[in-house]
N, CA, C and O atoms as a GROMACS GRO file, in nm:
protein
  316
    1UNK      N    1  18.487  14.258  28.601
    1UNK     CA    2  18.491  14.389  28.662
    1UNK      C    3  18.352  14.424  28.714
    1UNK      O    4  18.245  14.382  28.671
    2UNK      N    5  18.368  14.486  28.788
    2UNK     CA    6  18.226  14.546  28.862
    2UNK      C    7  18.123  14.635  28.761
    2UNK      O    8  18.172  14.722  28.690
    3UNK      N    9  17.990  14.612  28.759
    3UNK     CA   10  17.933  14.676  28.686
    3UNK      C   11  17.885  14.801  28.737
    3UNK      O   12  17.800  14.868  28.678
    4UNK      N   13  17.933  14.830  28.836
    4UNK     CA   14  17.929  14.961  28.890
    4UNK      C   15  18.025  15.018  28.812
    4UNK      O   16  17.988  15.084  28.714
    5UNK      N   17  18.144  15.006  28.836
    5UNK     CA   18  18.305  15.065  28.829
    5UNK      C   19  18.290  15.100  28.641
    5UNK      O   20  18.331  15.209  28.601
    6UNK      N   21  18.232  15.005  28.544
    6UNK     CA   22  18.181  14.959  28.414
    6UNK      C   23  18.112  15.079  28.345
    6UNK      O   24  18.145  15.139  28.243
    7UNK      N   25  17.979  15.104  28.449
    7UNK     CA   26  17.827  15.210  28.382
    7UNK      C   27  17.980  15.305  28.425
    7UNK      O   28  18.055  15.336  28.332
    8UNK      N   29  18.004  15.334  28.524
    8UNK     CA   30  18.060  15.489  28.563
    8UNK      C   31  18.213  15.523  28.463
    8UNK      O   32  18.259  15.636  28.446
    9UNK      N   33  18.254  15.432  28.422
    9UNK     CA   34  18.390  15.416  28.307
    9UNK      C   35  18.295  15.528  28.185
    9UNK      O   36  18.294  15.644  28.142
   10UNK      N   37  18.236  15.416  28.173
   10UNK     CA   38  18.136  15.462  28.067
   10UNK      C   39  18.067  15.598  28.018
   10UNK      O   40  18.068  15.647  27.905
   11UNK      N   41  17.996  15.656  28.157
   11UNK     CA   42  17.985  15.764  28.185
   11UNK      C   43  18.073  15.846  28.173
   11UNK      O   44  18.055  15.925  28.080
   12UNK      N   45  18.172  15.859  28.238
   12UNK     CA   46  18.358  15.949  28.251
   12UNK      C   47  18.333  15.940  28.078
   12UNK      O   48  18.270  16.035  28.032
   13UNK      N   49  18.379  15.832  27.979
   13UNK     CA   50  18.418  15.857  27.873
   13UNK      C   51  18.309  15.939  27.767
   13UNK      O   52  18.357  16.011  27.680
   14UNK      N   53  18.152  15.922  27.779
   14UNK     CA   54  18.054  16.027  27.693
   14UNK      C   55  18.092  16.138  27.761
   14UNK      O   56  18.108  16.230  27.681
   15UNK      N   57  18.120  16.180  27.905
   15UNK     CA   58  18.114  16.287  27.937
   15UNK      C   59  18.256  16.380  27.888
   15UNK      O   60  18.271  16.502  27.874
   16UNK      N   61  18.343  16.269  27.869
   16UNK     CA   62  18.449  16.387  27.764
   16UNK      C   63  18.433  16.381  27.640
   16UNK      O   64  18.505  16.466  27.587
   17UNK      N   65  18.346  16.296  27.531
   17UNK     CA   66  18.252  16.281  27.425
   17UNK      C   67  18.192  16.454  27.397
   17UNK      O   68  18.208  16.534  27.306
   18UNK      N   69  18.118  16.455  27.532
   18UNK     CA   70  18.075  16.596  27.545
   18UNK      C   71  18.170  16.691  27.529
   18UNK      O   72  18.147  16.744  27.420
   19UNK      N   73  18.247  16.731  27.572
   19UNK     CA   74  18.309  16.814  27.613
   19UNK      C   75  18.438  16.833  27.468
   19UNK      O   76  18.483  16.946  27.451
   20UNK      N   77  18.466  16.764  27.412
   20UNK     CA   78  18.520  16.747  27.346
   20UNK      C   79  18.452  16.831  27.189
   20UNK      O   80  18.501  16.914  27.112
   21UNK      N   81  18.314  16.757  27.196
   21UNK     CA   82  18.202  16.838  27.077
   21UNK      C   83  18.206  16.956  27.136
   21UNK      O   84  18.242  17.039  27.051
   22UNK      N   85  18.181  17.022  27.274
   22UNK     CA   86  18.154  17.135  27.320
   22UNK      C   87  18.322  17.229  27.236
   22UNK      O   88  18.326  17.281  27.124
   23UNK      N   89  18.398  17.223  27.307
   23UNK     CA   90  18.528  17.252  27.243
   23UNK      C   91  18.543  17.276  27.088
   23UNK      O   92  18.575  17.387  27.045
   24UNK      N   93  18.520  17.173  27.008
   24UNK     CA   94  18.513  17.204  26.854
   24UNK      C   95  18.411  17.267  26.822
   24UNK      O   96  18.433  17.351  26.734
   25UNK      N   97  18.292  17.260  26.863
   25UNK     CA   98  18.179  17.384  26.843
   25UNK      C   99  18.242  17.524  26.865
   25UNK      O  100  18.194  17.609  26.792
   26UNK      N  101  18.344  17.569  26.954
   26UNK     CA  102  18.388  17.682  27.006
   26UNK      C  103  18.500  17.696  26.904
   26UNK      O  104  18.525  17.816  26.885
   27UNK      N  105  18.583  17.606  26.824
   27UNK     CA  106  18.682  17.610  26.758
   27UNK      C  107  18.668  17.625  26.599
   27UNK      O  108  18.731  17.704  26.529
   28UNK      N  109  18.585  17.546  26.563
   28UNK     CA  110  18.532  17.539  26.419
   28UNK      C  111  18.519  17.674  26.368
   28UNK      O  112  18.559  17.686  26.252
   29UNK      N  113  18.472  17.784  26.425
   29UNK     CA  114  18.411  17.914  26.351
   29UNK      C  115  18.575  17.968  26.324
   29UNK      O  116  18.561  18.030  26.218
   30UNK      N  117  18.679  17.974  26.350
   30UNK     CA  118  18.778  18.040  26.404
   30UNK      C  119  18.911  17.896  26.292
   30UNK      O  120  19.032  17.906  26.273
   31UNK      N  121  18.865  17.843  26.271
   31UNK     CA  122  18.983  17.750  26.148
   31UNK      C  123  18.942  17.828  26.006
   31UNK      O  124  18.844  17.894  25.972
   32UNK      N  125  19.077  17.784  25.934
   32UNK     CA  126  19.100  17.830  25.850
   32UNK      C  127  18.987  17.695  25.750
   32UNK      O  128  18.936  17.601  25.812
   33UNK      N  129  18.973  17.709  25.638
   33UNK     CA  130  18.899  17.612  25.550
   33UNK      C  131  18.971  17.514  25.523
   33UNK      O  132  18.935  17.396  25.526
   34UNK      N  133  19.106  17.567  25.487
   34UNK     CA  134  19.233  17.399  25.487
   34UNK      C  135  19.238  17.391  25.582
   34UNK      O  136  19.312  17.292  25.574
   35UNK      N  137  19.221  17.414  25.758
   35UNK     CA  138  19.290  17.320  25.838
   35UNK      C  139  19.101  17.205  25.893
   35UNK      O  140  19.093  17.097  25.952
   36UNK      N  141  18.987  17.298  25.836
   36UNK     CA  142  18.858  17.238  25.877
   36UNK      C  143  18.872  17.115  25.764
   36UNK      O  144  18.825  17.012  25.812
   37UNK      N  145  18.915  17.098  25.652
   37UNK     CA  146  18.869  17.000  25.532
   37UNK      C  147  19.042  16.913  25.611
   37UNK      O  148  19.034  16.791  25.629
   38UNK      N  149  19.145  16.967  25.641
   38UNK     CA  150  19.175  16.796  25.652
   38UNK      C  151  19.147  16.747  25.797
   38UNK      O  152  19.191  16.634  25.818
   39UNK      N  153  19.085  16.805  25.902
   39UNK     CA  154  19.030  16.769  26.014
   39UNK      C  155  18.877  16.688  26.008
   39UNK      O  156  18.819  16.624  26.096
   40UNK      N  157  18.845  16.714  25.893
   40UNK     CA  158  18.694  16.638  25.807
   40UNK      C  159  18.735  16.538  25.793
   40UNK      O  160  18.677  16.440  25.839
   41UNK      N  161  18.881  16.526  25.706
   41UNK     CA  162  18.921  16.406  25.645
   41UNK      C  163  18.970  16.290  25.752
   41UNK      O  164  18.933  16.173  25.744
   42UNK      N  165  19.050  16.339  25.843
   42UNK     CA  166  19.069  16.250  25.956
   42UNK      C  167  18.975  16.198  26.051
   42UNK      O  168  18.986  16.093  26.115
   43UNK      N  169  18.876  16.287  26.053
   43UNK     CA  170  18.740  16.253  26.122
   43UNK      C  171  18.662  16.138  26.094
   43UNK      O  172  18.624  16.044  26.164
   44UNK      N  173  18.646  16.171  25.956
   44UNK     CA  174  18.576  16.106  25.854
   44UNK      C  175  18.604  15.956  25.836
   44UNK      O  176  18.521  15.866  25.822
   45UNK      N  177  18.785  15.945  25.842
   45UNK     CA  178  18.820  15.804  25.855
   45UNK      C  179  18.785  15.741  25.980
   45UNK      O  180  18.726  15.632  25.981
   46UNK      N  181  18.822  15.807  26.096
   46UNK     CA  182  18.842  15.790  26.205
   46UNK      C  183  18.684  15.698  26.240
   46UNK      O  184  18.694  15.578  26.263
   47UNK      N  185  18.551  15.761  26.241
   47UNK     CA  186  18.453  15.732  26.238
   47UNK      C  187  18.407  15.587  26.130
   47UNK      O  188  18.352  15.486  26.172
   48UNK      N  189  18.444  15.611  25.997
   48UNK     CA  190  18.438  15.517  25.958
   48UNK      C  191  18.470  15.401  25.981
   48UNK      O  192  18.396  15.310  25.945
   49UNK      N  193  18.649  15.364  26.078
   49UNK     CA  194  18.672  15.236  26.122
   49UNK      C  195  18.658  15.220  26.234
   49UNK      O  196  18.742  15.156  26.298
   50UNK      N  197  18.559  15.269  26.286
   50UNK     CA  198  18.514  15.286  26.442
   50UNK      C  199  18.368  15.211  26.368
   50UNK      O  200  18.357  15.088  26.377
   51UNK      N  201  18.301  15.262  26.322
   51UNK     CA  202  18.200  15.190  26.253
   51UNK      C  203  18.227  14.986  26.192
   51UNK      O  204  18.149  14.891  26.185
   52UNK      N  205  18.341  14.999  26.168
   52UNK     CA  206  18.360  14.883  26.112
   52UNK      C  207  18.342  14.746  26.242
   52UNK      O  208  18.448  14.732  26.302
   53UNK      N  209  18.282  14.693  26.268
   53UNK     CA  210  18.318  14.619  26.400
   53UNK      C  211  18.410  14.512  26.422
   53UNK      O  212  18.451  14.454  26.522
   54UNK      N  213  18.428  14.505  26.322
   54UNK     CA  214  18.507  14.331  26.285
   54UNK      C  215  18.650  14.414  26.317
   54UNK      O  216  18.745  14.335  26.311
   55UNK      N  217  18.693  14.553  26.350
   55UNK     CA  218  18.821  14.606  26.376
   55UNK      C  219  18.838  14.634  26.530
   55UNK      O  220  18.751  14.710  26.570
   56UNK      N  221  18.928  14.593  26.628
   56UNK     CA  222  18.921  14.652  26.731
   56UNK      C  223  19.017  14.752  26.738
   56UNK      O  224  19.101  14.784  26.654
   57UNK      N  225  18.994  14.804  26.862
   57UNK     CA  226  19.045  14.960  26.896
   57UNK      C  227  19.176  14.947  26.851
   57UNK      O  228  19.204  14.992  26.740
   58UNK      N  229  19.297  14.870  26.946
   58UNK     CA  230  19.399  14.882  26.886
   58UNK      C  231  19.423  14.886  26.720
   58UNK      O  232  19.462  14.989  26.666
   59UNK      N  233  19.398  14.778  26.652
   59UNK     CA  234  19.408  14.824  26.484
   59UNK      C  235  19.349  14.970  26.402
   59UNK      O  236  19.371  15.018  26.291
   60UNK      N  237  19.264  15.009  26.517
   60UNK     CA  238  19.205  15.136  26.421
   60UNK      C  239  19.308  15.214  26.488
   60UNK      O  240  19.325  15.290  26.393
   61UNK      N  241  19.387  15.255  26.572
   61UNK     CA  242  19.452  15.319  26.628
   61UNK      C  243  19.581  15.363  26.574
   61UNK      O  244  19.635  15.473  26.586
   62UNK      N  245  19.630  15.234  26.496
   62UNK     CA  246  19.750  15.226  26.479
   62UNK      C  247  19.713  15.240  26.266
   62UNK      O  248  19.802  15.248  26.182
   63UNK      N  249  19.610  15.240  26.246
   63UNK     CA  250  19.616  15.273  26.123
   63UNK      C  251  19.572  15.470  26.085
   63UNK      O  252  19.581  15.558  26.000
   64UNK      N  253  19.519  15.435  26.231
   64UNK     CA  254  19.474  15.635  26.208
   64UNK      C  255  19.608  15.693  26.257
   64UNK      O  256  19.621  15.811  26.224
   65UNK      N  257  19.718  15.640  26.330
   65UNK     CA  258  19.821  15.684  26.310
   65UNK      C  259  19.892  15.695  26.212
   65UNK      O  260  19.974  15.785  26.190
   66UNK      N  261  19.868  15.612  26.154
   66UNK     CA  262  20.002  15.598  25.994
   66UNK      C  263  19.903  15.705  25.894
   66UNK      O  264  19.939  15.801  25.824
   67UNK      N  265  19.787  15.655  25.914
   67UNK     CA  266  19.724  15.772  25.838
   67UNK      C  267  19.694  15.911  25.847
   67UNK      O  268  19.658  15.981  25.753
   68UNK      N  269  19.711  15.950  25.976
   68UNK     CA  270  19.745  16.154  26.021
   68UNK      C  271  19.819  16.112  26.032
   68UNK      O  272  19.769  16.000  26.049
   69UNK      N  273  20.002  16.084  26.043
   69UNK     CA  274  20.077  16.089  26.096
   69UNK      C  275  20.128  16.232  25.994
   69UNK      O  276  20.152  16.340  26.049
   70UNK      N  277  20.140  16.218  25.856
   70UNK     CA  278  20.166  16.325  25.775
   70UNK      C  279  20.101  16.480  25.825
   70UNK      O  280  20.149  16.580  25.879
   71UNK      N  281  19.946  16.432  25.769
   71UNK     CA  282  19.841  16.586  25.830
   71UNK      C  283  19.907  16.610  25.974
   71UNK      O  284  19.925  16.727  26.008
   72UNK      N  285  19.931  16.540  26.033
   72UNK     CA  286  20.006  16.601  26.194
   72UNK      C  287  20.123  16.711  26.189
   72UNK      O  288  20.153  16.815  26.246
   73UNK      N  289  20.172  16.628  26.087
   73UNK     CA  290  20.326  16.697  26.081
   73UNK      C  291  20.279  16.836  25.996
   73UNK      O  292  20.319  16.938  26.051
   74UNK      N  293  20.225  16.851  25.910
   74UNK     CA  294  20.199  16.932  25.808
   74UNK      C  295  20.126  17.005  25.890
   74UNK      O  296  20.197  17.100  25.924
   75UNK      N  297  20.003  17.014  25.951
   75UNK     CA  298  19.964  17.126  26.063
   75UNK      C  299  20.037  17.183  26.182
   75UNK      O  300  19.991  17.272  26.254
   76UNK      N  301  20.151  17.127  26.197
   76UNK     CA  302  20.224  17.186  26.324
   76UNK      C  303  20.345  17.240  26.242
   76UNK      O  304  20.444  17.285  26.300
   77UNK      N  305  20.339  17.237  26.139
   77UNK     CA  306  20.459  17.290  26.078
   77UNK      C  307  20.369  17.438  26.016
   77UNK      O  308  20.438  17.514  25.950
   78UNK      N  309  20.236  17.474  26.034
   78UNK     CA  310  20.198  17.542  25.983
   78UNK      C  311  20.210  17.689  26.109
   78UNK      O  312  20.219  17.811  26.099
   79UNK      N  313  20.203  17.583  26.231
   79UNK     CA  314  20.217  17.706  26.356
   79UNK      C  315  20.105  17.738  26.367
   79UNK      O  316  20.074  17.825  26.448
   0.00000   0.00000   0.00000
């Protein structure tokens, strides 16, 4: 692939990186303490097998699914 098309992929994806932190900075003050501690907890994993390198994207994907798949259900059932 072009290493033009590559840096600018790249770019697009920190720049919703940004925007994304910008957003939860605006959201965080305004959660309840149970919905901030299990949004910690999913975070928390999430980052951790993102850290792991020997895992690629798809496998961390499909295990952070099985693993919020519950907290998902349990926060939208909260309304």
């Amino acid at each position: 692939m072009n290493p033009d098309v590559i840096k600018a992929l790249e770019d697009d994806i920190r720049a919703v990186h940004e925007r994304f932190m910008a957003a939860m900075e605006q959201r965080l003050p305004a959660m309840q303490v149970e919905t901030k501690e299990r949004y910690f907890v999913v975070l928390t994993s999430l980052v951790g097998k993102l850290e792991a390198r020997e895992k690629n994207l798809r496998d961390i994907l499909q295990e952070m699914m099985s693993e919020a798949a519950s907290l998902i259900f349990d926060e939208m059932s909260r309304g």
